[in-house]
C-alpha positions in Angstrom: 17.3 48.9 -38.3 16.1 48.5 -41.9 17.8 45.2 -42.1 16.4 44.1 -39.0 13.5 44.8 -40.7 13.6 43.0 -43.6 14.5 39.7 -41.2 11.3 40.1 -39.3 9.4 40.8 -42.5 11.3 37.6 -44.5 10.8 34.8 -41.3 6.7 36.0 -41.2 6.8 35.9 -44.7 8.4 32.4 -44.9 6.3 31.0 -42.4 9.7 30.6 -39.9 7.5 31.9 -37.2 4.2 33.6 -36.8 3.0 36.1 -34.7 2.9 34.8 -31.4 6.1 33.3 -32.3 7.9 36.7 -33.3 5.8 38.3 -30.4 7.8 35.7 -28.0 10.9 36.9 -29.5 10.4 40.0 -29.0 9.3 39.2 -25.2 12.9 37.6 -24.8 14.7 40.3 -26.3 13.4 42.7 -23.8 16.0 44.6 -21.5 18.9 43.2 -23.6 21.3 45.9 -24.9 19.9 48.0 -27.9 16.7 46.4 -27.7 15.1 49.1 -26.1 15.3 51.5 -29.8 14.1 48.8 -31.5 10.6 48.1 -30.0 8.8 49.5 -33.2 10.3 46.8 -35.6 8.8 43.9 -34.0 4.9 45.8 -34.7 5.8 46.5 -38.2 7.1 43.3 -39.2 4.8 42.4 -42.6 4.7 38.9 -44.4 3.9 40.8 -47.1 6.9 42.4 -48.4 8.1 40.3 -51.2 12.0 41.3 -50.2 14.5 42.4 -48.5 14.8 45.7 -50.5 10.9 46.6 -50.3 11.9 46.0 -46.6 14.1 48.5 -46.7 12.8 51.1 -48.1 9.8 51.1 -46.2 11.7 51.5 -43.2 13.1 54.6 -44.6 9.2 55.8 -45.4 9.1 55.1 -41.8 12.0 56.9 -40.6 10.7 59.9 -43.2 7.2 60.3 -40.9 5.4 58.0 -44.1 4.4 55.1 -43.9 2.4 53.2 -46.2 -1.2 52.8 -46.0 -0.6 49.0 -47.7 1.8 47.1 -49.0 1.2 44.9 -52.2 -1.7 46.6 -54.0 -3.4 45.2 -56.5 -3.6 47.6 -59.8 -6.3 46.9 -62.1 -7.1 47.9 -65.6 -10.9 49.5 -66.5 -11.6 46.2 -67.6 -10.3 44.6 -64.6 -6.7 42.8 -65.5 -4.6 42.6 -62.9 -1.8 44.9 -64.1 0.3 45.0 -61.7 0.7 44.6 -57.7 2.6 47.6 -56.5 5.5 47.2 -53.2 4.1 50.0 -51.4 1.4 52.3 -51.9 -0.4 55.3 -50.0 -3.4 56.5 -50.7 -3.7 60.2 -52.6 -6.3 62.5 -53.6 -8.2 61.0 -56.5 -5.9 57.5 -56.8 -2.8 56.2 -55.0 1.1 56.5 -55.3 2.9 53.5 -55.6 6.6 52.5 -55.0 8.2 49.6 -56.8 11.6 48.7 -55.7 13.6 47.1 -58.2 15.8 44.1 -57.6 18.9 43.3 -59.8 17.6 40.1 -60.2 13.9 40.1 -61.2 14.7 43.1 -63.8 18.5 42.1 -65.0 17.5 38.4 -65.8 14.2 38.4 -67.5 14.8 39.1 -71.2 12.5 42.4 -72.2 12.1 43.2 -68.6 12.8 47.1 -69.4 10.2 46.9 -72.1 7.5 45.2 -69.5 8.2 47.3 -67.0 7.8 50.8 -68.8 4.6 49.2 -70.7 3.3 48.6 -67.2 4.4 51.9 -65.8 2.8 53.8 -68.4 -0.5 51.5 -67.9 -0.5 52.8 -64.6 -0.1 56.4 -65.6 -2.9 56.0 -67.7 -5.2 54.8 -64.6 -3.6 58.2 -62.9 -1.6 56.1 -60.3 1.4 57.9 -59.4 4.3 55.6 -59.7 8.1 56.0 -58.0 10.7 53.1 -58.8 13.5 53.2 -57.1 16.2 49.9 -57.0 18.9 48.7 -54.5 21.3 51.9 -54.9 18.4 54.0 -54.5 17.8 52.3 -51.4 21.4 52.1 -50.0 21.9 55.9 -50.4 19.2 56.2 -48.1 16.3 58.5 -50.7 13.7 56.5 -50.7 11.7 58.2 -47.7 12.5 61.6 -48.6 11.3 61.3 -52.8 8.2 59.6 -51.1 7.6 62.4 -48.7 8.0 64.7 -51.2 6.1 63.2 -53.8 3.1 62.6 -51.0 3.3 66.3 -50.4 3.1 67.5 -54.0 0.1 65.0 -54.6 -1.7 66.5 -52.1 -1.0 70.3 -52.8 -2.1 69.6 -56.6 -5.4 67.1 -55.4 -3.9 63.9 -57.1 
């Protein structure tokens, strides 16, 4: 399901269809073997998510009973630079908590990318943002639903 997902999330994304066009689609794919478990993905489809991967591991947020309030949030600093646009996020007492997912590409090939990325992430710890990163073999073991769960639940207990 998660990859179906993230090819219903990529064609809005890259303008292949819209949404009366992936609504048709859907419409077509009625009564067809398997379809029938599968009705949800069509109304989550998202141009938003930036990749495959982000698709993924929203679907197992989904799966885990939590979904994300928004995808793509714009962090800002107190001064207000853009800081950084986090992959999912759900709101939390007294901020937000933010998943990035990590792709091989984006943080293997950019030289200093480590050194961004923890500058960044301790930004946003600094703004009280409560950040999770998780990359591909997070995702393909399947954890990223449950840490966010988790994490959701001890945000709330402690008020942010």
């Amino acid at each position: 399901m998660a990859h179906a997902l993230a090819v219903l999330d990529s064609a809005l994304r890259l303008e292949a269809v819209d949404r009366h066009d992936l609504g048709r689609s859907h419409d077509h794919a009625r009564g067809r073997r398997g379809v029938a478990s599968r009705h949800d993905l069509w109304d989550l489809a998202d141009p938003r998510a930036a990749s495959p991967l982000e698709s993924m591991a929203r679907w197992q947020c989904v799966e885990e009973g939590v979904p994300p309030d928004t995808l793509q949030l714009p962090v800002h600093d107190r001064t207000g630079r853009l800081l950084a646009v986090g992959d999912l996020a759900w709101r939390v007492p007294g901020g937000w908590l933010v998943v990035e997912t990590d792709g091989r590409a984006w943080h293997d090939d950019l030289p200093g990318g480590d050194r961004r990325d923890r500058d960044r992430d301790n930004s946003l710890t600094v703004l009280g943002i409560h950040l999770l990163r998780f990359d591909g073999g997070h995702v393909a073991r399947g954890v990223v639903g449950s840490a966010v769960r988790h994490a959701l639940a001890a945000a709330r207990r402690t008020g942010g």
